[in-house]
ZAMARGU-4260 file (C-alpha; in steps of 0.2 Angstrom, whole numbers, plus 5000, padded with zeros to 4 digits):
<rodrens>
0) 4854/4645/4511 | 4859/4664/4511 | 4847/4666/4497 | 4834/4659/4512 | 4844/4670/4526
5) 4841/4687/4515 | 4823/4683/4512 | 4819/4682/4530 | 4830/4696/4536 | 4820/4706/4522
10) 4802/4700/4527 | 4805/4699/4545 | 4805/4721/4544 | 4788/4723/4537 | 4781/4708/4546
15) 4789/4712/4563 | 4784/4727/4560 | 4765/4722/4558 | 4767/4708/4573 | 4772/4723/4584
20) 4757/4737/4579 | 4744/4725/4581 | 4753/4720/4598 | 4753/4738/4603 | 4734/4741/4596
25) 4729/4727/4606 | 4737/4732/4624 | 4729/4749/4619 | 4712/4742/4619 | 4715/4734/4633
30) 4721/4749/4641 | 4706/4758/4635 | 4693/4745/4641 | 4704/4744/4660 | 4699/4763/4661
35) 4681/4764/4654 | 4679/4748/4668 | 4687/4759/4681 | 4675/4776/4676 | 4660/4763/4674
40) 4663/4756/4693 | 4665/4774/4699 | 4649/4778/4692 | 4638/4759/4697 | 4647/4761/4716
45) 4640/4778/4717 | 4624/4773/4711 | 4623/4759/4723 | 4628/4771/4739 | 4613/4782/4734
50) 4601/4767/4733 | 4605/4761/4749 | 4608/4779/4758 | 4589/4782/4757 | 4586/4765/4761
55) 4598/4766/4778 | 4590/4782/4782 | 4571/4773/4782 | 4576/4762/4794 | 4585/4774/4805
60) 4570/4787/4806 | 4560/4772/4808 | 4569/4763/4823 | 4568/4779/4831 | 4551/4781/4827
65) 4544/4767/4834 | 4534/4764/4851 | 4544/4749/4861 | 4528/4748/4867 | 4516/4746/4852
70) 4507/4733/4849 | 4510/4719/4833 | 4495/4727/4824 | 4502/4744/4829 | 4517/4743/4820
75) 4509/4734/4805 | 4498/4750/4804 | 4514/4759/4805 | 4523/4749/4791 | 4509/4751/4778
80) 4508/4769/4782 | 4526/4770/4776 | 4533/4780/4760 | 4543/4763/4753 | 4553/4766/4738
85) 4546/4753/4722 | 4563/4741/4724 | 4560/4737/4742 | 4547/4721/4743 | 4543/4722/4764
90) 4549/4732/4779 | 4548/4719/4794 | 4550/4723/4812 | 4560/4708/4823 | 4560/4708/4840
95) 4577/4706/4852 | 4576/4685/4851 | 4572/4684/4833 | 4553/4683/4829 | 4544/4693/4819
100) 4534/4709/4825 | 4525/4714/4810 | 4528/4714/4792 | 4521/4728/4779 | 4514/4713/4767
105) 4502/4705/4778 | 4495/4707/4797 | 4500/4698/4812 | 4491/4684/4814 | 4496/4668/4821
110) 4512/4662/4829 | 4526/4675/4825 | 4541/4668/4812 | 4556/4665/4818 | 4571/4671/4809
115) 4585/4669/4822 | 4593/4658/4810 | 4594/4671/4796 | 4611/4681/4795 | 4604/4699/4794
120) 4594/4698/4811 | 4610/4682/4819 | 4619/4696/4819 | 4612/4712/4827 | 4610/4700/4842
125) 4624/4690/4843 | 4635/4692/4857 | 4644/4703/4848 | 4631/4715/4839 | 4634/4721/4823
130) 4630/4742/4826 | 4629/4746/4807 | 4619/4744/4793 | 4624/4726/4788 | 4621/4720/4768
135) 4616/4702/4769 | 4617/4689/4755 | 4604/4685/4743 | 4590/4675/4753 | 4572/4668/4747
140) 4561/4680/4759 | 4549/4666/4771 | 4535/4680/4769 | 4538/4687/4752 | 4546/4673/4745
145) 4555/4681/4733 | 4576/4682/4732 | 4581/4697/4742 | 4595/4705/4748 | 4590/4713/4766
150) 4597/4729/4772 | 4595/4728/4790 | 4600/4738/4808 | 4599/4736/4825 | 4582/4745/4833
155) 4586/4753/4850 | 4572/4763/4860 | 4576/4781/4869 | 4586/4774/4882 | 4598/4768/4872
160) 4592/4748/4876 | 4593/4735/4861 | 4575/4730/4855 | 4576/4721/4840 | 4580/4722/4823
165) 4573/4731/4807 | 4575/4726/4790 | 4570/4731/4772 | 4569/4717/4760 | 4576/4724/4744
170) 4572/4716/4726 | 4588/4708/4720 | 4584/4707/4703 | 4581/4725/4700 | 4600/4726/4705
175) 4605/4712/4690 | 4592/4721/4677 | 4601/4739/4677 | 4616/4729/4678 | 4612/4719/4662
180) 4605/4734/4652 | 4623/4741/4655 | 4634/4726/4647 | 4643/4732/4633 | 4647/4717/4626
185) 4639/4698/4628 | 4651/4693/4639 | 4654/4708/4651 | 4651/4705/4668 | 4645/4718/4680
190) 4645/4711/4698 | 4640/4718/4717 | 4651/4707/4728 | 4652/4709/4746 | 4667/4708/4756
195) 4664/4692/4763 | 4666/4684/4745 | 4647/4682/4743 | 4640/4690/4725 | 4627/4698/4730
200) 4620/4704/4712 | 4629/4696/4694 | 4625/4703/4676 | 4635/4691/4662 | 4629/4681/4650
205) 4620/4671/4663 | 4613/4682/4677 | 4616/4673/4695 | 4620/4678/4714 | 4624/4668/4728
210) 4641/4662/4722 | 4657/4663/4734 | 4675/4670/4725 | 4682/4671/4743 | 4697/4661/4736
215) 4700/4671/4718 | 4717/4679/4720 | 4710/4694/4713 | 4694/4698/4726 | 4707/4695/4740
220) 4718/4708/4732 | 4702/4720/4731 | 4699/4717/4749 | 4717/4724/4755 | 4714/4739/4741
225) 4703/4753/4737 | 4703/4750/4719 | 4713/4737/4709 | 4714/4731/4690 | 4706/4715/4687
230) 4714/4703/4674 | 4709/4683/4678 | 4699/4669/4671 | 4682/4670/4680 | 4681/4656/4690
235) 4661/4655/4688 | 4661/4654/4668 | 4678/4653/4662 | 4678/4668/4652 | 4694/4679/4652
240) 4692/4698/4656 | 4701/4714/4661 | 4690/4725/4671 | 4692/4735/4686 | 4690/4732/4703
245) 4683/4746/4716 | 4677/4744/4736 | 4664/4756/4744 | 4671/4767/4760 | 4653/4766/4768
250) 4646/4750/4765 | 4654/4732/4765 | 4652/4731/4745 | 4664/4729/4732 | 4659/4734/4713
255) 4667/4725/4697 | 4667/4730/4681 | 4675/4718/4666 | 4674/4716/4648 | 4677/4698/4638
260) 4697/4698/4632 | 4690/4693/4616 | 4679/4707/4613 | 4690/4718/4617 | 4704/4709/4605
265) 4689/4709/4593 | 4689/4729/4593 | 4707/4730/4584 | 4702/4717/4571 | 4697/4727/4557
270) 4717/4738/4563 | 4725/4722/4562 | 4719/4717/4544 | 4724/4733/4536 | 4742/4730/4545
275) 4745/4715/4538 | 4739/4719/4520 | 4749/4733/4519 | 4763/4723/4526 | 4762/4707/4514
280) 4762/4722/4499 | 4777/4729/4507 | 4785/4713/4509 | 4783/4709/4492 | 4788/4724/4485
285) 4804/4722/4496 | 4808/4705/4490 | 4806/4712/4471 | 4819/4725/4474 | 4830/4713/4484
290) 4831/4703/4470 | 4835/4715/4459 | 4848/4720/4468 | 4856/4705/4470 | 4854/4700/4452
295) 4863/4718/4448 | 4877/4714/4462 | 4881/4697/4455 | 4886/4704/4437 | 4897/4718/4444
300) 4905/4706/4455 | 4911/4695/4440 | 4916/4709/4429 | 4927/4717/4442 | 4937/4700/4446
305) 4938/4698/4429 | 4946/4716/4426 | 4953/4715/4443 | 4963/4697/4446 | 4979/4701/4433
310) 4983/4718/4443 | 4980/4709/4460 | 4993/4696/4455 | 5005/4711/4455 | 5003/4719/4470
315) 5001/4701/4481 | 5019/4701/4475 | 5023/4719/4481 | 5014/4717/4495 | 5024/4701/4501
320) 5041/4708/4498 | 5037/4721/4507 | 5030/4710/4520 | 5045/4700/4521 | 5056/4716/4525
325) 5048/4720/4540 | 5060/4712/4557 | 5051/4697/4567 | 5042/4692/4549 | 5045/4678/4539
330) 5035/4676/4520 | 5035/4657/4511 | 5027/4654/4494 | 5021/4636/4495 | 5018/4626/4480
335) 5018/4607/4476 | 5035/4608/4470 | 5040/4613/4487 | 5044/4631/4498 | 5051/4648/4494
340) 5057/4661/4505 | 5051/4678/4499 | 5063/4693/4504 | 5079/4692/4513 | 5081/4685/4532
345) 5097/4679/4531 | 5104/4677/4549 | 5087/4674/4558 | 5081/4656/4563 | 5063/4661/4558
350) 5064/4654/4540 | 5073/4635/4541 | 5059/4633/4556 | 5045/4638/4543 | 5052/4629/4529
355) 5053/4612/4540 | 5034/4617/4544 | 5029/4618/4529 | 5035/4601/4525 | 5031/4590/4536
360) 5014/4579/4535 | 5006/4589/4549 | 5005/4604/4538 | 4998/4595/4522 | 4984/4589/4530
365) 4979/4604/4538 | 4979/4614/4520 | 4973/4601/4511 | 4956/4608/4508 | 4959/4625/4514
370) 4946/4637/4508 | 4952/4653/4514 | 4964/4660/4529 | 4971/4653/4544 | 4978/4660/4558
375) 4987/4648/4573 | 4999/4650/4584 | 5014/4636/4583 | 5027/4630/4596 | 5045/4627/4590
380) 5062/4622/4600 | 5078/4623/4591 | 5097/4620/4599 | 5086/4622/4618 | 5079/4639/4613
385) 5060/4640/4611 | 5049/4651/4600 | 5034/4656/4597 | 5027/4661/4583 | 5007/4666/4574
390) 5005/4658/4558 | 4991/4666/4543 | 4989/4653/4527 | 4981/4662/4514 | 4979/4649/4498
395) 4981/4657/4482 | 4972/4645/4471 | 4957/4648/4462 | 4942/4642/4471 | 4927/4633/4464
400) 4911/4645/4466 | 4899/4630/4470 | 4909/4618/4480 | 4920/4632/4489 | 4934/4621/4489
405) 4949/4621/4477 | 4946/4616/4459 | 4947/4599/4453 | 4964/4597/4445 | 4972/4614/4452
410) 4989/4612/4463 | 4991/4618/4482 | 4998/4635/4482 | 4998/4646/4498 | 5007/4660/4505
415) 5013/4657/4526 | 5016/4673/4537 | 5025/4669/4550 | 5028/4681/4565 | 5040/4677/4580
420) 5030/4683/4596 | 5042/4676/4607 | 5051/4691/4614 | 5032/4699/4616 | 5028/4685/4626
425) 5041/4687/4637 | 5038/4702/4638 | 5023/4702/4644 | 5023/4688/4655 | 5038/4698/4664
430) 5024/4712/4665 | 5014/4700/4673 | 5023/4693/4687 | 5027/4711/4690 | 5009/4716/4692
435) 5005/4702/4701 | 5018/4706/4715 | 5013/4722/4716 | 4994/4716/4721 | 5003/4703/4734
440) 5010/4715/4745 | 4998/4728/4743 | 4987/4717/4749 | 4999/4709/4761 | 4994/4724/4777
445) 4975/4723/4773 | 4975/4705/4773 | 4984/4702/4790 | 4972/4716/4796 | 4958/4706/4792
450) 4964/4689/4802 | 4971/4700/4817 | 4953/4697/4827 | 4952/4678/4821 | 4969/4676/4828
455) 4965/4686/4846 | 4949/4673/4848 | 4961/4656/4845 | 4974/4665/4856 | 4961/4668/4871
460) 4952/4650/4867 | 4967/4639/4866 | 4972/4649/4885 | 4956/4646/4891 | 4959/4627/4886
465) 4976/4626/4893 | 4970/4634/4909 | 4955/4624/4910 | 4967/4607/4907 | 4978/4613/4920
470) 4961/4615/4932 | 4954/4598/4929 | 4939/4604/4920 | 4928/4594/4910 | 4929/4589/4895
475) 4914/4599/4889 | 4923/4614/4892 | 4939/4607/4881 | 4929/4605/4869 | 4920/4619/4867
480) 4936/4629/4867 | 4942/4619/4852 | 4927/4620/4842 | 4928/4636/4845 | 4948/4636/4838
485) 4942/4625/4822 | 4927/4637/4820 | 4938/4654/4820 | 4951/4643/4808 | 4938/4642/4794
490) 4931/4658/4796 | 4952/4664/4793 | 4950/4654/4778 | 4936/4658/4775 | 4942/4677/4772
495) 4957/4673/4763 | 4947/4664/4752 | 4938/4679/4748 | 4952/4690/4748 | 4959/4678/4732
500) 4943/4679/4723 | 4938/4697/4726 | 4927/4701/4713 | 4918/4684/4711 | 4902/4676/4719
505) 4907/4663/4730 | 4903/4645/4728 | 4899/4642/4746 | 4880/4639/4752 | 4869/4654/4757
510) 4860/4650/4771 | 4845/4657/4780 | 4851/4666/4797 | 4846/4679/4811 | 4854/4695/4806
515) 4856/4699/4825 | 4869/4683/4827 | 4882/4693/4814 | 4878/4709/4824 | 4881/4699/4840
520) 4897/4691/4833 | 4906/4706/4828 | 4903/4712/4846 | 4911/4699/4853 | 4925/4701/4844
525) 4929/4720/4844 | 4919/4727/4858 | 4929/4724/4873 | 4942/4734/4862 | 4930/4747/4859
530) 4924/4749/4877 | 4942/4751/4881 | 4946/4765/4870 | 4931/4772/4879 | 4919/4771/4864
535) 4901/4767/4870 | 4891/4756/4858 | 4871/4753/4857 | 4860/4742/4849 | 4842/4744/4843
540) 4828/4734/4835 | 4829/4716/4829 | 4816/4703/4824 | 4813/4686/4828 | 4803/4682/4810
545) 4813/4690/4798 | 4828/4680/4793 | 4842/4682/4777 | 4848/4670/4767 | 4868/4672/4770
550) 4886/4667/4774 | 4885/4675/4794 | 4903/4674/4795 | 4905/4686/4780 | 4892/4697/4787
555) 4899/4696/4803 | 4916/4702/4796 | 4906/4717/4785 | 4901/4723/4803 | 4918/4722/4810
560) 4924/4735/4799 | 4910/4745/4798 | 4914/4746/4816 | 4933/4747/4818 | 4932/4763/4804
565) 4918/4769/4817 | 4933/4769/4829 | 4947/4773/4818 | 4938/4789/4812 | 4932/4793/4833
570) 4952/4793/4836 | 4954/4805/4823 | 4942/4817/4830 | 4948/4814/4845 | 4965/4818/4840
575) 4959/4836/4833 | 4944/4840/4848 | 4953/4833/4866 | 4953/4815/4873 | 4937/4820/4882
580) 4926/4816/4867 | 4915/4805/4871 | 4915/4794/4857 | 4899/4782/4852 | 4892/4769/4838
585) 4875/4765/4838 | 4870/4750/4826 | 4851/4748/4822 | 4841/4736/4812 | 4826/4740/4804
590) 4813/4733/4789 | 4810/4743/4776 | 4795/4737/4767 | 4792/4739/4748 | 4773/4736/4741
595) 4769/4715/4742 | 4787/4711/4739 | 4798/4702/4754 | 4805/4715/4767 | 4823/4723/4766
600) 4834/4720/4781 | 4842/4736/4785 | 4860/4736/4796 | 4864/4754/4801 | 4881/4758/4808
605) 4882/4777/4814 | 4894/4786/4824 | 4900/4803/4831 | 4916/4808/4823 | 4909/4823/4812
610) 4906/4812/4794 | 4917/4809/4779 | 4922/4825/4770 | 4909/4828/4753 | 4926/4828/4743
615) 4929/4808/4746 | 4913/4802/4750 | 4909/4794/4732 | 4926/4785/4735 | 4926/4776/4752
620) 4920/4761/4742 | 4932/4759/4729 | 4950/4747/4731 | 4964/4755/4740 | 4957/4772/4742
625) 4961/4778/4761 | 4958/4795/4770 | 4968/4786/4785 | 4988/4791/4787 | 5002/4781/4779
630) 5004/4763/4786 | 4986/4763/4795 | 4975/4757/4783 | 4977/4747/4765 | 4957/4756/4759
635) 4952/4737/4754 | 4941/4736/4771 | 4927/4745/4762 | 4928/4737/4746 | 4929/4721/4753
640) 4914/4723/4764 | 4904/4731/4747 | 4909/4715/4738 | 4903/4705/4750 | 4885/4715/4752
645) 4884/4714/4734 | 4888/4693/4729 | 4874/4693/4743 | 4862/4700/4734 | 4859/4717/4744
650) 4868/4736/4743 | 4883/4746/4755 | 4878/4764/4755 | 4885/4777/4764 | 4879/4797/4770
655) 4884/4811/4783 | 4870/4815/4798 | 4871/4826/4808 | 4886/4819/4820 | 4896/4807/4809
660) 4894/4794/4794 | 4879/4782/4791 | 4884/4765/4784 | 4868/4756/4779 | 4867/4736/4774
665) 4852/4732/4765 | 4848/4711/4764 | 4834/4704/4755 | 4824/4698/4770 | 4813/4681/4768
670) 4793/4676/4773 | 4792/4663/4784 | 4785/4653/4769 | 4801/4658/4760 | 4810/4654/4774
675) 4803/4637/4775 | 4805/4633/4756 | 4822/4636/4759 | 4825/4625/4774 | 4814/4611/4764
680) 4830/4612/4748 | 4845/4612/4762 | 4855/4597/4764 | 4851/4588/4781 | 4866/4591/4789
685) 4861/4612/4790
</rodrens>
């Protein structure tokens, strides 16, 4: 088996190495064929805007050319005298309901066609006339009959008044043969697809238009783009590709460039076949060296014990007496015969507690096929006094080479250290209860400064119900006053809770909540004390769509003492500028938006009273710090409220603007299809 271990760990290097070239080689031809799609798209999109620029301009000069008052035969005489580029099968002139003036393939005669029903002329005279050139999808032409795509606009005489449409029929397949003598490869796909999903033009293996991708993830990506990588599994053919993705600024098309993932895998093939011959030589020349080596390793291993195991037996014995000398250390021989004490201990109760040990059945069994050292940690009483002490076995016999166990016929011999760790153990458990007391009544001021507004609601709520009792009130409003006693209870608990596992996420349930109800919370319990000390508070922003998934009592509380160091440091300044400073919080709430991703709910809490000195500011966050005077603050406000930002997932930051500090909260924020995913795995009591 280690034979099998070493072997792997040697051919794992040249292999690994290979499997990670080749994996690199590959992502650099895919890279590579990403940016030739890009330039390629570039270069077909600017191709296609000059096609249709001269195209566009036809029709302009035309429409403005035209007599409204000519006759059918007039404007066919006008169309055929028309310099019409080779791609462009007819030029036809539709009037204002949809009927067909004049074409340049053939003189009026009969009852004019009606093409009302047709996209490109439904609409220029919709209600709500399309004013621009408008691309349509591949049609069969009624008068060419021939597949077309029919650049059209809206004709309008001098006066500005809507007369009807022109269009110019354009040959579809000249698009898809340039496109096809581009393809690179027999499976790359150069495609003209309009932003309402429709292909207009297709060049792959099989040449095709008409198809609608309005629902492929990555043409609903290009739509909200300018340009955009392509990786997907074609929905038309099946065929994998990487290509590149670019919409037109003037006209409603998007241009797409792709090459087959297996041609492009195919390019790195003749790289990946040197790799891995060069790493199956290198392996092989590893594993004949590795073998060597162990061969080599092996006979110096069994000449050194044998030149090595007479003097070793001398200096275990050294080495125990000397072991045995040291205070708290007790060294036993066991054989079969039975246990001697090594060194001198006399006076200690160590070695008639080993000795007993060592004899009983408990200990036999344990050795019994011991292959190499133990180390436990044993229990003893003796005359009411317990002791504790770590125990090594080392056994001393020789050991079989292929079983690993003791040899057949060879008698139990084993050396015990024994180490008495009981007055460390005191010790430190002493150290403990010390440290621990310390943490309790440092904590003892910050955590009765953390209940305080808890306290003062059950206080006004249980008067409120006492005075409504008194009253004769209904019982709607007892109740009321109690729920909101039980609901202040938890939230105490709630705190203390955290207090006690500071440090650790929380096992209770996040849920999704309007962040403006923690806002209004902490409001309610700290702002009549705010507007008494004269401090004026404001609120902005808000959104009814954007929810967080939180505890709202806990956030609520992270509010509160962003707000009471608002007013702790307004006294301050107070203290040092006159009592006439006007002091004043503003709290707003914002969305921050990062690319696709789910907003960030931003909680702002700024004030007036001159910032946080640049010294301290890194600091505010960490346990127990305080800028605040002796016996006014415990510095676990900050850290608290950080603790609690961070178990839910979001950041406490913290800055200096021009008239005081900026504490920001930032929340993940959910989508209402998040927000319903979530509300669909909550128990049915939320």
């Amino acid at each position: 088996m280690k034979f099998l271990l070493v072997f792997l760990a040697i051919e794992a290097i040249p292999f690994g190495t290979a499997w990670v070239l080749t994996e690199l080689n590959v992502r650099s031809e895919y890279r590579e064929a990403e940016q030739s799609a890009q330039k390629t798209a570039y270069i077909l999109l600017h191709n296609f805007e000059q096609t249709v620029e001269p195209i566009d301009s036809l029709l302009l000069n035309f429409a403005h050319a035209l007599d409204p008052n000519s006759t059918p035969t007039e404007v066919y005489d006008s169309l055929r005298a028309l310099s019409i580029p080779a791609p462009i099968v007819q030029v036809t002139v539709v009037d204002m309901k949809g009927f067909v003036i004049a074409s340049n393939l053939a003189p009026p005669v009969g009852d004019p066609i009606d093409l009302s029903d047709r996209e490109h002329i439904s609409v220029h005279i919709g209600s709500n006339p399309h004013s621009g050139l408008f691309i349509s999808k591949p049609v069969l032409g009624r008068i060419s009959k021939r597949w077309t795509i029919q650049f059209s606009r809206a004709w309008y005489d001098q006066a500005g008044e809507f007369r009807g449409v022109i269009v110019a029929s354009y040959n579809i397949f000249d698009f898809i043969s340039f496109y096809s003598r581009l393809r690179v490869d027999p499976n790359s796909l150069i495609a003209l697809v309009g932003t309402d999903g429709v292909v207009r033009a297709r060049a792959a293996a099989t040449v095709s238009f008409g198809e609608t991708v309005s629902s492929s993830p990555p043409y609903i990506k290009g739509l909200t783009q300018a340009e955009t990588p392509y990786d997907a599994r074609s929905a038309i053919d099946g065929v994998d590709r990487i290509g590149y993705f670019v919409r037109s600024e003037r006209y409603p098309i998007i241009m797409l460039v792709a090459y087959d993932k297996s041609y492009v895998r195919s390019l790195a093939e003749e790289f990946r076949l040197a790799i891995w011959i060069t790493a199956g030589g290198l392996g092989l020349i590893l594993l004949v060296l590795a073998l060597l080596a162990l061969s080599y390793h092996r006979l110096q291993q069994k000449v050194r014990a044998s030149a090595l195991r007479e003097s070793a037996r001398q200096r275990e014995v050294h080495f125990l007496e000397a072991m045995a000398g040291v205070p708290g250390v007790c060294v036993v021989h066991v054989t079969a015969e039975g246990s001697r004490q090594i060194g001198d201990t006399s006076g200690n109760a160590l070695p008639a507690l080993i000795h007993e040990y060592v004899a009983s059945p408990r200990f036999v069994a344990a050795t019994r096929l011991l292959t190499g050292p133990q180390v436990s940690v044993e229990y003893f009483a003796r005359d009411g006094e317990e002791f504790e002490v770590q125990l090594m076995i080392a056994p001393l016999e020789e050991i079989d080479q292929i079983t690993k166990r003791p040899s057949e016929g060879m008698q139990r011999d084993l050396v015990v250290f024994a180490v008495d760790q009981t007055s460390k153990r005191i010790e430190e458990n002493n150290l403990y209860q010390m440290s621990k007391l310390a943490s309790l009544g440092e904590v003892a001021t910050g955590l009765a400064h953390e209940i305080n507004q808890p306290l003062g609601v059950i206080r006004l709520a249980a008067t409120n119900a006492l005075t409504g009792l008194q009253k004769g009130m209904p019982n709607d409003h007892m109740e009321a006053k109690l729920n909101r006693i039980i609901q202040q209870t938890v939230r105490m608990s709630r705190i203390i809770d955290h207090m006690r596992i500071f440090g650790r996420k929380s096992g209770m349930r996040l849920e999704p909540s309007d962040p403006m109800d923690a806002i209004d919370g902490a409001l309610q319990v700290v702002g009549a004390q705010l507007r008494l000390e004269n401090v004026s508070v404001s609120v902005n922003g808000g959104s009814d769509d954007v929810r967080v998934l939180c505890r709202q009592d806990q956030l609520e509380q992270v509010v509160i003492n962003l707000l009471q160091n608002a007013r702790d440091a307004i006294r301050e300044r107070r203290r040092s500028v006159g009592v006439e400073y006007l002091g004043a919080i503003s709290i707003e709430m914002a969305l921050e938006h990062l690319d696709t991703r789910a907003p960030l709910v931003c909680i702002s809490v700024k004030d007036n009273a001159g910032g946080i000195p640049d010294q301290v500011i890194e600091k505010v966050f960490q346990p127990f710090f305080t800028t605040k005077p002796p016996g006014q603050g415990t510095g676990l406000g900050l850290s608290v409220s950080f603790g609690i930002i961070r178990d839910h997932g979001g950041t406490l930051s913290v800055e200096n603007a021009f008239e005081g500090a900026v504490f920001t909260i930032r929340l993940p924020g959910l989508h209402e299809a998040q927000l319903a995913a979530t509300r669909q795995h909550l128990p049915a009591d939320f």
